[in-house]
C-alpha positions in Angstrom: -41.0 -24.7 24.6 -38.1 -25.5 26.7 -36.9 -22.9 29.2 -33.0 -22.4 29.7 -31.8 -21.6 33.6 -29.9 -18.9 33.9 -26.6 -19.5 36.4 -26.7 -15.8 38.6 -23.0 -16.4 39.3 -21.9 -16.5 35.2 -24.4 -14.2 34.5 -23.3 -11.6 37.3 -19.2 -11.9 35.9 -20.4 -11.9 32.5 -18.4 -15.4 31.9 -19.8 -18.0 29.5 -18.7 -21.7 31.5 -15.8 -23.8 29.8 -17.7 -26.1 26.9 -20.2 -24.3 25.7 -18.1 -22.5 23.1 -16.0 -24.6 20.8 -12.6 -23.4 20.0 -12.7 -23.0 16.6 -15.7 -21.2 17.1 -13.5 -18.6 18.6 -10.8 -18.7 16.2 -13.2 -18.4 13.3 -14.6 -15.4 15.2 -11.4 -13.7 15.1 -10.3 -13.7 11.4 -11.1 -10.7 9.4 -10.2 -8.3 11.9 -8.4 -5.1 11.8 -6.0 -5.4 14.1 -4.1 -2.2 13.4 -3.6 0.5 10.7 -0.6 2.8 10.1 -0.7 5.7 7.6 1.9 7.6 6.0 1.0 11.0 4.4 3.6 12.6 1.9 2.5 16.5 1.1 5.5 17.8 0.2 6.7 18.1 -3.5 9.9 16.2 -4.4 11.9 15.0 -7.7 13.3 11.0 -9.0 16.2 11.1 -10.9 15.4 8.0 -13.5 19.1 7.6 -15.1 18.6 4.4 -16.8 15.8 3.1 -18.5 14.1 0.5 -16.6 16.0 0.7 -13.4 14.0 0.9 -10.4 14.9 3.9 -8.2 13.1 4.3 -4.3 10.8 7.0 -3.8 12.6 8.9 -0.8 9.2 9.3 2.1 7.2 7.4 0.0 6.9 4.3 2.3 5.5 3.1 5.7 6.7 0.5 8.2 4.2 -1.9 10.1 4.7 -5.2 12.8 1.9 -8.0 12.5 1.1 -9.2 15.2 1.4 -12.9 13.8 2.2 -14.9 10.6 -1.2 -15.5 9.6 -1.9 -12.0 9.2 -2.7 -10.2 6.0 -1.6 -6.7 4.9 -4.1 -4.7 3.0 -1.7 -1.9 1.0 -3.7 1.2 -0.2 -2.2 4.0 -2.0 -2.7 7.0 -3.7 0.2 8.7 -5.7 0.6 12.2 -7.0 2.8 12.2 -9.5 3.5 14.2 -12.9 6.4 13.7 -15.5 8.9 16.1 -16.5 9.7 15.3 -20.1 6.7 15.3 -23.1 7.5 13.1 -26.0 6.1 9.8 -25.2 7.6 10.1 -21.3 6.0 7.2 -19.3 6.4 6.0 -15.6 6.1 2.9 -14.0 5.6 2.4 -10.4 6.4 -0.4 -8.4 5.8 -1.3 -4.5 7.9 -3.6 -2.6 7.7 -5.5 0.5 11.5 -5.0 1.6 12.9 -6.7 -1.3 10.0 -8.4 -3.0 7.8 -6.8 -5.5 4.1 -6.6 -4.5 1.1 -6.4 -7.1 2.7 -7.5 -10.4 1.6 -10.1 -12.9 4.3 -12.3 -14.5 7.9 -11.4 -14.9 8.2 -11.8 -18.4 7.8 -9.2 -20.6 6.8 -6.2 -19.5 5.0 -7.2 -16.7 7.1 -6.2 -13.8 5.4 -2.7 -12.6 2.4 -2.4 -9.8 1.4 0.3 -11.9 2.1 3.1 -14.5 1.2 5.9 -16.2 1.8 7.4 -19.5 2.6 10.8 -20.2 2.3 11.6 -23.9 3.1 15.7 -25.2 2.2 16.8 -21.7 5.1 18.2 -19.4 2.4 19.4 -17.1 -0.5 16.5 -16.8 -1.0 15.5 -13.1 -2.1 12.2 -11.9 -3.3 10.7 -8.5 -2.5 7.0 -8.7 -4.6 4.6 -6.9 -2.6 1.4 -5.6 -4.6 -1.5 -3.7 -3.1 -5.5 -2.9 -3.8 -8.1 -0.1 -0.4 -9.2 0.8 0.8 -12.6 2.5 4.2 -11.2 4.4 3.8 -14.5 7.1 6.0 -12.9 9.1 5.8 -11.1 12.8 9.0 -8.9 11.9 8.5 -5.5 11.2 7.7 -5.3 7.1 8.6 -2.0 4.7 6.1 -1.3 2.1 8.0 1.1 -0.3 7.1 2.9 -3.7 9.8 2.9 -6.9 9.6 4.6 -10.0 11.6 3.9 -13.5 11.3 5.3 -17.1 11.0 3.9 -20.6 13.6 6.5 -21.0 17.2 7.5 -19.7 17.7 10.6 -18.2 14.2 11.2 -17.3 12.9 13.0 -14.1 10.0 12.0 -12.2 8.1 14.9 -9.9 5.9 13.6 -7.0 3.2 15.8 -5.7 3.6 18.6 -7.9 3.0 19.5 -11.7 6.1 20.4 -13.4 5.0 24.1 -14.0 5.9 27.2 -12.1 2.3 29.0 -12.2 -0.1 29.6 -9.2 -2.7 27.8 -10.6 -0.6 23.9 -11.4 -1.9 21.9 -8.7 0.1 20.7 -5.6 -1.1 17.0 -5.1 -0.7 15.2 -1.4 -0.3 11.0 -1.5 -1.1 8.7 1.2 -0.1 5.0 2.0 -2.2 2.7 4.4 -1.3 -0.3 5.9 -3.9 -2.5 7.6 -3.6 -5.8 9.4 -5.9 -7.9 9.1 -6.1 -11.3 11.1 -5.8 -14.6 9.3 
């Protein structure tokens, strides 16, 4: 068996001497990492006014803002949404998230494929939901990046409540949502 000297100097500064690590070594090293995480909590109740039928409308607190560090990195977007219609009769919702302007988490654009997410609310004014949202997104980008929520319904004139069941009683659950935002590195 071959015995390796030990240099006291390197060993003492804890410094590994230039060559015996390949670069890409390194670099491999580094990708996967979290590099940072913001959260945004939203606990109090609020109300989306949905006046045409598939418009998209912005979820006012219902965001979260984050920086990567470089272009290679990857956002991991986690959600969970408390939401409850206001209208029974066949009342749906459909959620969307955006990265500033550009939809996140959607198939194809034909159709009816342009939501993150939804939820259907058939004869039940007071059914309350907690919505779970997850995407790895590309943003390649080092300016700051806006992950919003949006809501539309098949419906005109429809309102959307968030957090909070549409009845009055002591007993309707209040809900809390939650969005993370996690850099990872490329």
């Amino acid at each position: 068996m071959a015995l390796s000297k030990i240099d006291a100097v390197n060993f003492l500064t804890g410094t590994i001497p230039s060559g015996n690590i390949a670069t890409s070594s390194l670099a491999a090293a580094a990708t996967g990492k979290v590099l940072q995480v913001v959260s945004t909590q939203i606990t109090a109740s609020s109300t989306v006014s949905v006046s045409t039928a598939g418009t998209f409308v912005d979820v006012s607190g219902f965001s979260a803002d984050i920086t990567p560090s470089a272009t290679s990195s990857k956002i991991i977007v986690s959600a969970m949404i408390g939401t409850c219609a206001a209208t029974a009769g066949g009342h749906r919702t459909y959620f969307k998230f955006l990265r500033e302007s550009t939809a996140i988490g959607i198939g194809d654009a034909s159709g009816s494929r342009y939501r993150s997410f939804s939820e259907d609310y058939v004869n039940d004014t007071n059914k309350a939901s907690t919505l779970p949202f997850l995407w790895y997104d590309s943003p390649s980008s080092t300016s700051e990046q806006t992950y919003k929520l949006q809501v539309t319904a098949n419906q005109n004139s429809q309102t959307v409540h968030m957090n909070k069941v549409v009845g009055t009683a002591d007993d309707c659950p209040v809900l809390a949502s939650q969005i993370i935002l996690m850099e990872v590195a490329g």
